[in-house]
Every structure is written in structure tokens, then in C-alpha cells.
C-alpha positions in Angstrom: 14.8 8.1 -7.7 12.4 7.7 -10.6 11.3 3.8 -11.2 10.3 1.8 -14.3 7.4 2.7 -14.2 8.1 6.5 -13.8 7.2 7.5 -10.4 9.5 9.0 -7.9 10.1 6.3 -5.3 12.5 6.9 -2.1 13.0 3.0 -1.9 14.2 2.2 -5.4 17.5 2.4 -6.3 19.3 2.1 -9.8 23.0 1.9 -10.2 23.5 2.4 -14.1 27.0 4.0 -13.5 29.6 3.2 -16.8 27.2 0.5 -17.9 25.6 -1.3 -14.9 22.1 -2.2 -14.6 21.4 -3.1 -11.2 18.3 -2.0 -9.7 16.8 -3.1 -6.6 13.7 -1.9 -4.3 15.2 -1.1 -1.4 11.8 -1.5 1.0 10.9 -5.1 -0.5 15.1 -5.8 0.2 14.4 -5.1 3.9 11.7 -7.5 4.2 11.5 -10.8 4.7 9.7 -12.3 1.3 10.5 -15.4 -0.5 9.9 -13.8 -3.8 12.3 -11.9 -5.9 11.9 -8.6 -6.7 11.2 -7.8 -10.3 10.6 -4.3 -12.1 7.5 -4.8 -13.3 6.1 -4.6 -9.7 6.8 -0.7 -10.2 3.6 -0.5 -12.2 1.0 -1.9 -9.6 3.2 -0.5 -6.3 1.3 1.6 -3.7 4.3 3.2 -2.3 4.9 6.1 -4.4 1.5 7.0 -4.2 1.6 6.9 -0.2 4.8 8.7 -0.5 3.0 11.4 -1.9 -0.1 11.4 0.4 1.7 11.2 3.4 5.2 12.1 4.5 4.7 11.7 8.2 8.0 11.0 9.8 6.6 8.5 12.0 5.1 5.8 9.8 7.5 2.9 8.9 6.5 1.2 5.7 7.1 -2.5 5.4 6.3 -4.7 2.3 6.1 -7.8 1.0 5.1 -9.4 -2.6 2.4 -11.7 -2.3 0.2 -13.7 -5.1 -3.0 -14.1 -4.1 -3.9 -16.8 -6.7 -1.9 -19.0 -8.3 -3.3 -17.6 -11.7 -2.9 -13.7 -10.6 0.3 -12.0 -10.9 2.1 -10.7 -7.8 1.4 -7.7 -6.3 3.0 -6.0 -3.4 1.2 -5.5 0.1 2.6 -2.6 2.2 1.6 -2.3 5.4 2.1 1.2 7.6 3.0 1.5 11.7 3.1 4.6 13.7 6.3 4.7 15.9 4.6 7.9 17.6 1.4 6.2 18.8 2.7 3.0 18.5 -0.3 1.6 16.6 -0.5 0.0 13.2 -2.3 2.6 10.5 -5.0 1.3 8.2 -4.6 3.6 5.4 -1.5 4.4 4.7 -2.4 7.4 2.2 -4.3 9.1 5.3 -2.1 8.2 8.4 -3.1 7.5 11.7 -4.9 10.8 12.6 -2.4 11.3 16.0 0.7 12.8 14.8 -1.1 15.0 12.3 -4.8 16.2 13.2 -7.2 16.6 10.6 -8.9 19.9 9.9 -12.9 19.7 10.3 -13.7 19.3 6.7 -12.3 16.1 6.2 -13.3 14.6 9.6 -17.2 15.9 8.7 -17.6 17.9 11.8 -19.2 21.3 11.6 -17.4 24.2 12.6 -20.2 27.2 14.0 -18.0 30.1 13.1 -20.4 32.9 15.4 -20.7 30.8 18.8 -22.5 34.0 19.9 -24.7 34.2 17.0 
């Protein structure tokens, strides 16, 4: 479903059925956070974006709104883990390199295409 900010998002969910506004993130509901969600987070959200980099079946998003600063507005923090390798991922845009394996250009190894020659 598209967001506020107009990205497609798999998590968000808007119920504007004969007049309702109710709209909710539906990853930020399943955590455990103190802080409300709010649609302005939309704008600043790295999920849509990782969505789109990455739609490994294996990594399980979880997120949670944090303000760094007291002065600095909130932000949310996703953090990725792979259920195949069972290891946490440190870039979720990229994935953790088991389930899916990188061709040689992106990993910067050099590929001799005449072993013979």
C-alpha cells in the first residue's frame, strides 16, 4: 500500500473505507517501542527502500522509533535477521550474502574467462 509519503510499503496499512482515516505501520505495531507511530515517519523510513533492494524471503525486519537527541526528531531504526543462516544482517539493502550469492562484479573478484589462455 502506498504511504504518506508515497512509497509502496508492505507494512502500512490505511483503512479509509466510507470515511475512516485510520492508518497504522504495521512493522513499528509489532514492535515493542514506547513511542507512537505518527505519519510523518513515512518520509525518513528505510523500509520501503529495503523492500525494494531486497525481497529475500528469509530476512525478518524489526523496527523501532528512536530519538537520538532530545532536540532531533524521531527516526525509525530497522534492523534485519536471516532465519536461513540464522545471523543478524548488517545491511539490510544488500542481505546477508548466504541465501542469495553475489555475482563476481559486486564482490570485486576477477573472473579469467580463458583458464587455458
Amino acid at each position: 500500500m502506498r504511504t504518506p509519503a508515497g512509497k509502496e510499503c508492505k507494512y502500512f496499512y490505511g483503512d479509509y473505507y466510507r470515511g475512516r482515516n485510520r492508518e497504522e505501520c504495521r512493522l513499528l505495531a509489532a514492535s515493542p517501542t514506547s513511542q507512537n507511530w505518527t505519519p510523518d515517519l513515512c518520509q525518513t523510513c528505510p523500509v520501503p527502500g529495503i523492500l525494494d533492494a531486497n525481497a529475500c524471503q528469509h530476512m525478518n525486519l524489526t523496527a523501532t522509533i528512536q530519538r537520538p537527541f532530545p532536540f532531533i526528531r524521531r527516526q525509525v531504526v530497522v534492523h534485519a535477521f536471516c532465519e536461513k543462516c540464522a545471523c543478524p544482517v548488517p545491511e539490510p539493502h544488500i542481505g546477508c550474502g548466504e541465501c542469495h550469492i553475489l555475482p563476481p562484479i559486486f564482490t570485486g573478484e576477477t573472473h579469467d574467462p580463458d583458464p587455458a589462455g
